[in-house]
N, CA, C and O of each residue as an XYZ file, in Angstrom:
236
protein
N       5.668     40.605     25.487
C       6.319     39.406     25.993
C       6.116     38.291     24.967
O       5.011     38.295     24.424
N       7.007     37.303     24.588
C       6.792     36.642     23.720
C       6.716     35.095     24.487
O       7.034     35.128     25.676
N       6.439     34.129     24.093
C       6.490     33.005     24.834
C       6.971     31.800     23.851
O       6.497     31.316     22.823
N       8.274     31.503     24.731
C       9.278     31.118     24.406
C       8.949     29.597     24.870
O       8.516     29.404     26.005
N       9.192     28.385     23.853
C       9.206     27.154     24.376
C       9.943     26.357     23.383
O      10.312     26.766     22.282
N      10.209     24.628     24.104
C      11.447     24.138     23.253
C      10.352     22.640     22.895
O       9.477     22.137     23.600
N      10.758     22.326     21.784
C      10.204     20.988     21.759
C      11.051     19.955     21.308
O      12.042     19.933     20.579
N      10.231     18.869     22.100
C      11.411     17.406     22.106
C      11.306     16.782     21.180
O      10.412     16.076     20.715
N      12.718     17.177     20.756
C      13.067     15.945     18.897
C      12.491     14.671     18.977
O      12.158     14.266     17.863
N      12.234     13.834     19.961
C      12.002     12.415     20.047
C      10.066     12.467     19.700
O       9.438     12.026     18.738
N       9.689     13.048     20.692
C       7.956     13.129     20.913
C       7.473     14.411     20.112
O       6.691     14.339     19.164
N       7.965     15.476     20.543
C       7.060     16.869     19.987
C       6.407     17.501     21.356
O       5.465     18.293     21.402
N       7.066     17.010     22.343
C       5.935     17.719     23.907
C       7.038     19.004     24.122
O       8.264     19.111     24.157
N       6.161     19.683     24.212
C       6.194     21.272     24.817
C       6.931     21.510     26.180
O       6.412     21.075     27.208
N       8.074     22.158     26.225
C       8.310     22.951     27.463
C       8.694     24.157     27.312
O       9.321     24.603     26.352
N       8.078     25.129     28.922
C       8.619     26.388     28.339
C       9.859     26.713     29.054
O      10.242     26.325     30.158
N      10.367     27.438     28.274
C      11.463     27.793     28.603
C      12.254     28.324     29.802
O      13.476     28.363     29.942
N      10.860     28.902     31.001
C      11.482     29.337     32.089
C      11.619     27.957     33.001
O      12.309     27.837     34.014
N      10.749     26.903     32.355
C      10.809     25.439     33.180
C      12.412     24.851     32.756
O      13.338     24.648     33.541
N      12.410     24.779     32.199
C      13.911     24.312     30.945
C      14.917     25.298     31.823
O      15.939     24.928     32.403
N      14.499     26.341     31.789
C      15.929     27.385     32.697
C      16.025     26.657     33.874
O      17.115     26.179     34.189
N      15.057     26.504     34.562
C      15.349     26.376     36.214
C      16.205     25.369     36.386
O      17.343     25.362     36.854
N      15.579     24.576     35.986
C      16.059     22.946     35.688
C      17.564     23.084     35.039
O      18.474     22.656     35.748
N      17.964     23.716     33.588
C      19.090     23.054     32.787
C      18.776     21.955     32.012
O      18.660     22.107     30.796
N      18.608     20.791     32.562
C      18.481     19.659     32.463
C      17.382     18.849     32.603
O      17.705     18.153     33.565
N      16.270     18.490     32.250
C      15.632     17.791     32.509
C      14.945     16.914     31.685
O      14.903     17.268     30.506
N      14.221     15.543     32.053
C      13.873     14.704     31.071
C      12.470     15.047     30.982
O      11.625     15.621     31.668
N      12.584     14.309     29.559
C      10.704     15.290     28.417
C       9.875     14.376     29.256
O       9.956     13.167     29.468
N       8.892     15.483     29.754
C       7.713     15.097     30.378
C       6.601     14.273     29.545
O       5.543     13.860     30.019
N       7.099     14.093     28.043
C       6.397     12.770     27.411
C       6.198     12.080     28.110
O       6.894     12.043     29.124
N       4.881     10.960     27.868
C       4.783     10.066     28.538
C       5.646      8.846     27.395
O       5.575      8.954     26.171
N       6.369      7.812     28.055
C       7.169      7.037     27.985
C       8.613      7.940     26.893
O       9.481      7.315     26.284
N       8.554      8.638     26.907
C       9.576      9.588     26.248
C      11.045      9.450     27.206
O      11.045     10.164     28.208
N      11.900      8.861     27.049
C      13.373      9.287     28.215
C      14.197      9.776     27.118
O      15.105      9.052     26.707
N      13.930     11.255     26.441
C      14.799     12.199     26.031
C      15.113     13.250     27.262
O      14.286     13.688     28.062
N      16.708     13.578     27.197
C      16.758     14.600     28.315
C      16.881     15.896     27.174
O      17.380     15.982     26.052
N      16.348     16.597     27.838
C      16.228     18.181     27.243
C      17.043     19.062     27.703
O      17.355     18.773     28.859
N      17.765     20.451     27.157
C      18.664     20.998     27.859
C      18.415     22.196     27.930
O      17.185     22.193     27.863
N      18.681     23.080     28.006
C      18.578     25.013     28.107
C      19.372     25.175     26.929
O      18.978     25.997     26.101
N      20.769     24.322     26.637
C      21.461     24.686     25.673
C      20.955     24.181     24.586
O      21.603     24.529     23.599
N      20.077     23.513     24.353
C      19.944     23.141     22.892
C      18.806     23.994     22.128
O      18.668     23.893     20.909
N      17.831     25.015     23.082
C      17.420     25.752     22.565
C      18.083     26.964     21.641
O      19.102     27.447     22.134
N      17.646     27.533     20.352
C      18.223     28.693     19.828
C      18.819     29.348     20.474
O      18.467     29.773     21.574
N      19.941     29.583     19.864
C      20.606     31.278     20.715
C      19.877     32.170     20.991
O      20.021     32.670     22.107
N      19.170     32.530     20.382
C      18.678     34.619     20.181
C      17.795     33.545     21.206
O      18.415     33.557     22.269
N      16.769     32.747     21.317
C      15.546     32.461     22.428
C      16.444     32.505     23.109
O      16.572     33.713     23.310
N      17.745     31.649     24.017
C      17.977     31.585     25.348
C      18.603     33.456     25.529
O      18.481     34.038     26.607
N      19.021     33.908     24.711
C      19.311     35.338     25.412
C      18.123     36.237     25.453
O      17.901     36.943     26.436
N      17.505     36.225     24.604
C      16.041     37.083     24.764
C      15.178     36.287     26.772
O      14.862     36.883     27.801
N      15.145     35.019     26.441
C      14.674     34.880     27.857
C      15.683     35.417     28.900
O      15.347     36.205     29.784
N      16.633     35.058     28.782
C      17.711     35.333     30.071
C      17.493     36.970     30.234
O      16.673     37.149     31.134
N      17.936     38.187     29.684
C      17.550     39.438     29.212
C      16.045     39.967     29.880
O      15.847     41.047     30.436
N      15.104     38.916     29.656
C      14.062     39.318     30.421
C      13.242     38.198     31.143
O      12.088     37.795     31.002
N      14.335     37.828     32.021
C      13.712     36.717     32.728
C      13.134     36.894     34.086
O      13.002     35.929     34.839
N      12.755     38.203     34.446
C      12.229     38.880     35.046
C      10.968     38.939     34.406
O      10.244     38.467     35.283
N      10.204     39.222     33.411
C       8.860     38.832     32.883
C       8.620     37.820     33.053
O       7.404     37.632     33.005
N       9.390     36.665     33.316
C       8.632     35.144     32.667
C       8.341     34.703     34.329
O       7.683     33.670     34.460
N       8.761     35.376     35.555
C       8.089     35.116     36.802
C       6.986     34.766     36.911
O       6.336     35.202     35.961
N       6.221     34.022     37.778
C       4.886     33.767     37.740
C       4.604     34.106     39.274
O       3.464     34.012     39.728
């Protein structure tokens, strides 16, 4: 399993990617950061490798 995460151009804070899936959309949990983050702006090959086995990334 590899672990897949996106980071925000503005700050540098970490999300992973199955948080980023659920969501689509959501703004960077930076503190004072209001960048919104997307599912789509992650790499291709990452969003299909997660989607493909997004059944592992369950918790």
């Amino acid at each position: 399993m590899r672990i897949i995460t996106h980071s925000c151009p503005a700050c540098g804070s970490i999300v992973a990617a199955n948080e980023l899936e659920d969501n689509r959309i959501m703004k960077c949990p930076g503190l004072n950061c209001q960048e919104v983050l997307r599912f789509a702006d992650m790499p291709e090959d990452e969003r299909e490798y997660f989607l493909e086995n997004r059944d592992r990334y369950q918790i």
